[in-house]
Wavefront OBJ file of the C-alpha trace (Angstrom):
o trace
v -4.977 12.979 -6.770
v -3.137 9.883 -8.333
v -0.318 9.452 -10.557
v 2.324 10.604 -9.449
v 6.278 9.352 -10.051
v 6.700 6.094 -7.690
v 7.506 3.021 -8.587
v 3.650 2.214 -8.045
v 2.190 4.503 -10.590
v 0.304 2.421 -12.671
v -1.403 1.273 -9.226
v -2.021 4.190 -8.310
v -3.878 5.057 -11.746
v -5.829 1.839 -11.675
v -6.988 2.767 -8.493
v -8.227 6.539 -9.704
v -9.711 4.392 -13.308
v -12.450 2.615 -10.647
v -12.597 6.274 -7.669
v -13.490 8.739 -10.595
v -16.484 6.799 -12.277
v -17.632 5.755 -8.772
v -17.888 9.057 -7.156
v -19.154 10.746 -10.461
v -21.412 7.945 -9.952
v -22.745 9.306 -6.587
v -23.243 12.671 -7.896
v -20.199 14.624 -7.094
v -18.252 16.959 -9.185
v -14.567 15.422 -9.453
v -11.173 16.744 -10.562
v -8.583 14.061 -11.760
v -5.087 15.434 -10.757
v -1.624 13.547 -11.482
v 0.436 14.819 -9.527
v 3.268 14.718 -11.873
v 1.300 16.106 -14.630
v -0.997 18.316 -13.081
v -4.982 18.760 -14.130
v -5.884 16.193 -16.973
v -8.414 17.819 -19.540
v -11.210 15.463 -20.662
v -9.580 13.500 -23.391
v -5.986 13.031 -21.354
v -8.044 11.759 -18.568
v -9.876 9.032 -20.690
v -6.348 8.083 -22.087
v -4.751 7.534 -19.006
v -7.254 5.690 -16.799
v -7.731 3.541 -19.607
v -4.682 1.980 -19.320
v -4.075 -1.120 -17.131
v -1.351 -2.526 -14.932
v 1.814 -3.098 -16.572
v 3.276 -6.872 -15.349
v 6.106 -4.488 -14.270
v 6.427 -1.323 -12.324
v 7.132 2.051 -14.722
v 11.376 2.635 -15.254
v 13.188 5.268 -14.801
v 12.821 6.118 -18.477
v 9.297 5.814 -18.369
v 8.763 8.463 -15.166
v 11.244 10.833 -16.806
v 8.572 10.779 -19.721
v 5.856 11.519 -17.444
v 7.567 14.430 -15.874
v 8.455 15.763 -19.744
v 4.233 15.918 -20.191
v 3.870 18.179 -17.342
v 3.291 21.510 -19.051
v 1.069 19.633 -21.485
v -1.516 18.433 -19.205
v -1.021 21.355 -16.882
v -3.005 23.963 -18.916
v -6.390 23.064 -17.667
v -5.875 24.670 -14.139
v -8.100 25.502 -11.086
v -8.263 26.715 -7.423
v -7.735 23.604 -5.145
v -8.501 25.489 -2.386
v -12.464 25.537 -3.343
v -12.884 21.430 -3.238
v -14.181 19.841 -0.471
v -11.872 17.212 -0.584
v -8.745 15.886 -1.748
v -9.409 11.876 -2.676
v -5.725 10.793 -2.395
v -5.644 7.548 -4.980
v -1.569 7.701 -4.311
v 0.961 5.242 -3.347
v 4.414 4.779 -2.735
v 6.588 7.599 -2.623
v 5.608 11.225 -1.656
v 2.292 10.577 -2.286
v 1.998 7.523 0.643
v 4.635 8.598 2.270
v 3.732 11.967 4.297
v 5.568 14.915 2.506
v 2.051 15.588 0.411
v 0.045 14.955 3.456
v 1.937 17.430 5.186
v 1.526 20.119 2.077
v -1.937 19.369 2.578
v -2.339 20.003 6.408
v 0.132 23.252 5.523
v -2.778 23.971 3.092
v -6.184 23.697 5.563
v -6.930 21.015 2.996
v -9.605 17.880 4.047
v -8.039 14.509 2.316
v -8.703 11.123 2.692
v -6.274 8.430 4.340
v -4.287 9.530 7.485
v -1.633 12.788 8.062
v 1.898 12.947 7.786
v 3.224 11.749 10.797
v 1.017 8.325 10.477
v 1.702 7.898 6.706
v 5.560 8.411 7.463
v 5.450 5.448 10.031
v 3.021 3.313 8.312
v 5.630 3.452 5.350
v 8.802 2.941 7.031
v 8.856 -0.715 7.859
v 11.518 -0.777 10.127
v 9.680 1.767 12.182
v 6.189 -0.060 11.529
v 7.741 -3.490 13.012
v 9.182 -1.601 16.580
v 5.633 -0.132 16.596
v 3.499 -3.716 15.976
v 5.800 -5.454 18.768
v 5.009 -2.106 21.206
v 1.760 -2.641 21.178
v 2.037 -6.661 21.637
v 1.687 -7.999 17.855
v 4.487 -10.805 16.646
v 5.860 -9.342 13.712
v 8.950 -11.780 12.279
v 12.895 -10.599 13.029
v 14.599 -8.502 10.759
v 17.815 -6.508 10.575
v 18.555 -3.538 9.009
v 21.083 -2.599 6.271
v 21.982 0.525 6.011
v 22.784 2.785 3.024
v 26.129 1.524 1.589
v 26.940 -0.807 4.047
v 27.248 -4.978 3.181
v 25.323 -7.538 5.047
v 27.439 -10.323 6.950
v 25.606 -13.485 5.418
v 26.884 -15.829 8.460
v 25.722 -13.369 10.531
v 22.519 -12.838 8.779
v 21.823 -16.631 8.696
v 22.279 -16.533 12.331
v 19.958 -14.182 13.374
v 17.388 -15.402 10.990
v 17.531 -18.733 9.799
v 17.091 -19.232 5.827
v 15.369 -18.225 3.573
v 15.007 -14.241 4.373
v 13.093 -11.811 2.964
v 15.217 -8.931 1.249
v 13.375 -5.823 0.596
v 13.574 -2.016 -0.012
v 12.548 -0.410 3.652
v 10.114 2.106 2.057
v 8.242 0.434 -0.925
v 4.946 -1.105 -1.197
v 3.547 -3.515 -3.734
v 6.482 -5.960 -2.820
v 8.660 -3.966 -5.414
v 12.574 -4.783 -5.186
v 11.201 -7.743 -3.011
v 13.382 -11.188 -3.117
v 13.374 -14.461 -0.831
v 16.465 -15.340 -0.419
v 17.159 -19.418 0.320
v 21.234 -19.673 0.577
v 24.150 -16.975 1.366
v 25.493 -16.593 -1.976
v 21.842 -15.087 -3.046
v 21.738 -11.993 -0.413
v 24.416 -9.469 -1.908
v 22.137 -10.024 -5.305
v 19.320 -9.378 -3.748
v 20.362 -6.761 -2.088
v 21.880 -4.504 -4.697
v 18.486 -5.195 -6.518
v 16.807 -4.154 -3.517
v 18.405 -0.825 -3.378
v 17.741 0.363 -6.834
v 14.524 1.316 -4.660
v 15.778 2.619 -1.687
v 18.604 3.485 0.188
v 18.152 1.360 2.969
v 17.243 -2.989 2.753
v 15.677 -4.868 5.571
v 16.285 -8.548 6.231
v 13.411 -10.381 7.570
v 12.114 -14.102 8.373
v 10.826 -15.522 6.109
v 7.159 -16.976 7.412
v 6.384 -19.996 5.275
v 2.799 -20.581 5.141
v -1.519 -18.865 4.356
v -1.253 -15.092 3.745
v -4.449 -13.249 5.430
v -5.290 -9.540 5.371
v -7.758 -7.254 7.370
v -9.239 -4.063 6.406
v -9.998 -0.940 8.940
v -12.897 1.113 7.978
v -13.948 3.908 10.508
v -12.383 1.600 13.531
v -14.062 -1.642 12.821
v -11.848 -4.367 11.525
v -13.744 -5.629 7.973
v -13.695 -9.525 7.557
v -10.811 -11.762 6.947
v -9.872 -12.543 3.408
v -7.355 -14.938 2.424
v -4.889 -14.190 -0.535
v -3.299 -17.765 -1.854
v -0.825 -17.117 -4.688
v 0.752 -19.395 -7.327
v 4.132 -18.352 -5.885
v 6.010 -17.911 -2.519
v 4.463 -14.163 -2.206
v 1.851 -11.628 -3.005
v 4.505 -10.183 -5.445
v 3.684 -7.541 -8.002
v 1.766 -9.744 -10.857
v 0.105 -11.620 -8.299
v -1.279 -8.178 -7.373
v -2.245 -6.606 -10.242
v -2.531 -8.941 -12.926
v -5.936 -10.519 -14.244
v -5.608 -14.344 -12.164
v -2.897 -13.400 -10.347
v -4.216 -14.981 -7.005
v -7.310 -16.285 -5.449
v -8.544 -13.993 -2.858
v -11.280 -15.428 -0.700
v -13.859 -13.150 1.572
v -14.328 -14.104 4.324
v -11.545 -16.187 4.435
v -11.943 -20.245 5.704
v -10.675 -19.654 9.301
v -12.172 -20.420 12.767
v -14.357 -17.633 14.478
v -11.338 -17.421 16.558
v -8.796 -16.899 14.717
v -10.280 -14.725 12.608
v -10.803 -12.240 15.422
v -7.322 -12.185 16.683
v -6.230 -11.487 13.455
v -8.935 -8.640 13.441
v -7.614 -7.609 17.236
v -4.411 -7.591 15.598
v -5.436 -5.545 13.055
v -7.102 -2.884 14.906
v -4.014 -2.848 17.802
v -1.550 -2.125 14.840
v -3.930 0.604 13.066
v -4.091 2.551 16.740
v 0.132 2.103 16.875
v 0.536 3.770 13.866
v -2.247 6.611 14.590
v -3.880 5.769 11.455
v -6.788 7.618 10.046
v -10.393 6.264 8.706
v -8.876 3.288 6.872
v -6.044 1.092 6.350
v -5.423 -2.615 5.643
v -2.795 -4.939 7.421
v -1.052 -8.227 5.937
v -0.395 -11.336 7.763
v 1.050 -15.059 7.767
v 0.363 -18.023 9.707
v 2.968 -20.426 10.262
v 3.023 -23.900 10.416
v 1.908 -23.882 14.234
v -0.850 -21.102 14.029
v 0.856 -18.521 14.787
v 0.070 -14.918 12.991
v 2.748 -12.673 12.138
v 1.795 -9.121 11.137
v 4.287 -8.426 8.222
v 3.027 -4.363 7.171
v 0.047 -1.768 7.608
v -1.089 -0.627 3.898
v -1.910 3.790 5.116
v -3.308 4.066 1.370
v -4.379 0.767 0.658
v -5.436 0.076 -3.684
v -8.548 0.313 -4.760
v -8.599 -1.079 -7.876
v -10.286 -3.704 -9.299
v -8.572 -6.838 -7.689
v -8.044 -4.609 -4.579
v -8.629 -6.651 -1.276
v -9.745 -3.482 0.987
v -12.650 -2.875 -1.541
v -13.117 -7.157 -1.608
v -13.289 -6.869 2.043
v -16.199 -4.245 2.192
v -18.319 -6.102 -0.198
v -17.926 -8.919 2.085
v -19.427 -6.863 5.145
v -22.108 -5.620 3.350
v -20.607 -2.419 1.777
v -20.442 -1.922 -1.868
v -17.609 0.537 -3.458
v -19.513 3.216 -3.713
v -20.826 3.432 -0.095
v -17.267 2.648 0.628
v -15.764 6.011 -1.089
v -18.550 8.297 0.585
v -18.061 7.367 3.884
v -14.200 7.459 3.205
v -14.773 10.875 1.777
v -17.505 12.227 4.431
v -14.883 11.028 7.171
v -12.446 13.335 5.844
v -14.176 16.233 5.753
v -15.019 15.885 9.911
v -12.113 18.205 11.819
v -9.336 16.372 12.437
l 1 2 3 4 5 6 7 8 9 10 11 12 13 14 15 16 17 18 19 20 21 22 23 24 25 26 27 28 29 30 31 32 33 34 35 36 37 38 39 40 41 42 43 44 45 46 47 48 49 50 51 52 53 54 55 56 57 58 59 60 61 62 63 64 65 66 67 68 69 70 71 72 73 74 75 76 77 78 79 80 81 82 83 84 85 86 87 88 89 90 91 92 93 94 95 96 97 98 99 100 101 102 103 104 105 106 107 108 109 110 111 112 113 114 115 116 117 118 119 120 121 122 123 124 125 126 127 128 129 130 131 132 133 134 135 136 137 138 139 140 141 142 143 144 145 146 147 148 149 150 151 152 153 154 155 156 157 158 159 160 161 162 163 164 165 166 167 168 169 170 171 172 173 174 175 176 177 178 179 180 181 182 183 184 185 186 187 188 189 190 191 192 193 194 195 196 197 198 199 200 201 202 203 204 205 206 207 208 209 210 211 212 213 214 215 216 217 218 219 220 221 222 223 224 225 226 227 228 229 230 231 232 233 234 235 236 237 238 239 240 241 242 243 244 245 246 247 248 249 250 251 252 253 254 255 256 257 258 259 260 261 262 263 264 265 266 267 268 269 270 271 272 273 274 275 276 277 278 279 280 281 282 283 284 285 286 287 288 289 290 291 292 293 294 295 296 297 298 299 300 301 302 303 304 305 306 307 308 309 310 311 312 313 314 315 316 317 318 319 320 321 322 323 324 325 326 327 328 329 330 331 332
């Protein structure tokens, strides 16, 4: 399953353009569902996963299109209930976010990732953040803004310094995502911030290297280090050909790389995660790590890091989507 309407669509069909071939690849017999289209025939399929990431997520008008194609690509149907498992190549909105993990427990369905109740926390930051400093990992101060309501910006500066990070609460892939250096930038930042969700954090801004950690079947994979031509990991930097230079295993002391993987693994276990997930951090200026979010359906397409970071143990993508899959299947 992949597709879908969020804001991270064409992710999410990048990801399915490298599963499908992959576990064709290993012999198994594979259904490519969009869930906002339904069953893709043959030729649809080809069409879609041909198509790359956009430099910007899908609009409105765009999704609204996708929804209109529905009953198109629908008409090649068949019973879900006889697959052995549901490959969920989803994220962002209902398809990261628990409601179709919950349909699928409702269901008796095996799927791959972790169930509702985890996938709701991992994507609710504000949640995520109580959670990380629970079980003893820094995670930078934020504040909440609530639907509606305006931020104070002497009041924000004083609680977190400048700049601050102004973000949607329950987005991935950095969308609506804006540093904000000086006052008169936050209101800006914020109404752009809530054309993707009702409710904005504020958080620290952590100057300094960005490092992430993969989980795979409760072993943290090596370190890999993402450096970026800009201030974040934005969007582009993602997804685009040369966006950033990601380096496995990253150039860190034995040291530090295993507190980062301690961290890693402590946050994975607060959230109840399932086989695999992938967490973000930055070190400041002193050394200091700062766990800034917990990927629950991390990419997997080309430039993906949790993929990067398998190769880099020893575990090419292939071996990497059976044992994903074969983990599923076990009772939960």
């Amino acid at each position: 399953m992949f597709g879908g309407t969020s804001e991270e669509r064409d992710v999410s069909i990048a990801s399915a353009a490298q599963i499908i071939p992959a576990l064709r690849g290993l012999g198994h017999e594979v259904f490519a569902v969009d869930t906002a289209a339904g069953r893709l025939p043959a030729a649809a399929e080809r069409r879609l996963l041909a198509a790359g990431v956009a430099p910007q997520p899908p609009s409105d008008e765009e999704i609204a299109r996708v929804r209109g194609s529905a009953l198109t690509l629908s008409s090649a149907t068949f019973d879900i209930r006889e697959v052995d498992v549901v490959f969920l190549a989803l994220h962002g909105g209902a398809g990261e976010d628990g409601r179709l993990q919950a349909m699928l427990d409702l269901a008796g369905l095996a799927y791959t990732g972790s169930d509702h109740t985890s996938s709701a926390a991992a994507m609710d930051k504000d949640l995520s953040k109580r959670l990380f400093r629970a079980a003893g990992v820094p995670t930078p101060d934020w504040l909440m803004v609530p639907a509606g309501a305006p931020a104070d910006a002497s009041a924000v500066g004083a609680a977190l310094g400048w700049p601050v990070v102004v973000k949607p609460n329950q987005q991935g892939s950095t969308v609506g995502l804006s540093v904000v250096r000086e006052p008169a930038q936050l209101l800006s930042a914020i109404e752009q911030a809530r054309l993707y969700g009702a409710e904005i954090m504020l958080e620290r801004f952590v100057a300094g290297r960005e490092f992430t950690v993969g989980i795979l079947e409760g072993v943290a994979l090596p370190v890999g280090e993402i450096i970026t031509p800009g201030e974040v990991f934005d969007y582009q930097s993602k997804y685009q050909v040369g966006g950033a230079n990601e380096i496995f295993p990253a150039d860190l002391a034995a040291t530090e790389a295993a507190q980062l993987q301690r961290y890693a693994l402590q946050v994975h276990a607060a959230l109840k995660l399932g086989v695999y997930s992938r967490a973000d951090f930055r070190r400041d200026a002193d050394g200091g790590f700062w766990c800034l979010e917990v990927n629950s359906l991390p990419g997997m397409t080309a430039t993906s890091l949790l993929p990067q970071a398998a190769r880099a143990a020893g575990i090419g993508f292939p071996e990497l989507l059976e044992r994903i899959c074969r983990s599923a299947i076990r009772p939960r």
